[in-house]
N, C-alpha and C positions, 0 to 999 in steps of 0.2 A: 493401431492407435494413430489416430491423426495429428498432425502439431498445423498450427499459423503463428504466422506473425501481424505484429502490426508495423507502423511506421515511429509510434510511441512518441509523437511531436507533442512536446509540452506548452499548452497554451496560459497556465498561469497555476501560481500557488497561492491558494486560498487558507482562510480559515473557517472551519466548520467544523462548528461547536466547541470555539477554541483551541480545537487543531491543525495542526499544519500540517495540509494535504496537497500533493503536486496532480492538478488537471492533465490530463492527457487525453488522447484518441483511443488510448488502447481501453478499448471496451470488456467491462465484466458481462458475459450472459451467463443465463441458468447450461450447469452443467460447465461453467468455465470458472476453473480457483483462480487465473491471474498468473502474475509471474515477474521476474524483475524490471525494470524500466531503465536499459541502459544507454549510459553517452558512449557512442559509437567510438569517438574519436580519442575518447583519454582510458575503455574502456574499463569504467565505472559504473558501479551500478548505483544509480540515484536514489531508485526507491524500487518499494513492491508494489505492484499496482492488488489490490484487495477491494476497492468496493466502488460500484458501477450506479449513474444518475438511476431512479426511477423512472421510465417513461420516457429516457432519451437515447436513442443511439447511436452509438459511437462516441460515448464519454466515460472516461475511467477515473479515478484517484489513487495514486499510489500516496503509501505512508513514507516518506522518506525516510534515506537509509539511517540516518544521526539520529531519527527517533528510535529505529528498531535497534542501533547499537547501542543506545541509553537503557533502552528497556532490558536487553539482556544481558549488559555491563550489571545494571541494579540487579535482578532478578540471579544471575550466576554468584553475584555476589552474597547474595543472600541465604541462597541455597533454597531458594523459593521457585515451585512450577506455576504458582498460580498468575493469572494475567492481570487478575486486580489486585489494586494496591491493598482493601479492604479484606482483599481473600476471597470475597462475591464473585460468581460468574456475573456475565454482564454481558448484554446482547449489541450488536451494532447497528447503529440505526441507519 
């Protein structure tokens, strides 16, 4: 099995489709799940990088970490697996 890395410099947090996404360098390809997006220096890990530009490379977005602790704060609490609030799967765009 191979591994890399990247350098994971974060150039801005955006919202898209009213989420809040942390831009980075570390790039998603096909055949690449991602992985966490850490600060070096306080090691923390910011976010998970999960979903990669269309058409551009060398750009990634990780979900930041306070959204994935909300979601599985809600969801443990619930006693719920499902990822939508509705119970629908639900695709990412």
């Amino acid at each position: 099995m191979e591994r890399s890395i990247s350098q994971g410099i974060v150039s801005s947090i955006r919202l898209i489709d009213g989420i809040k996404v942390i831009q980075t360098d570390a790039a998603i390809n096909p055949g690449s799940s991602g992985g966490p997006l850490i600060h070096l220096a306080s090691k923390r890990v910011l976010g998970v990088v999960t979903l990669g530009a269309r058409g551009a490379d060398g750009i990634g977005f990780a979900v930041p970490s306070d959204t994935i602790q909300g979601f599985l704060r809600a969801h443990m609490k619930n006693g719920s697996s499902s990822a939508a609030a509705d119970g629908k799967p639900h695709t990412a765009r």
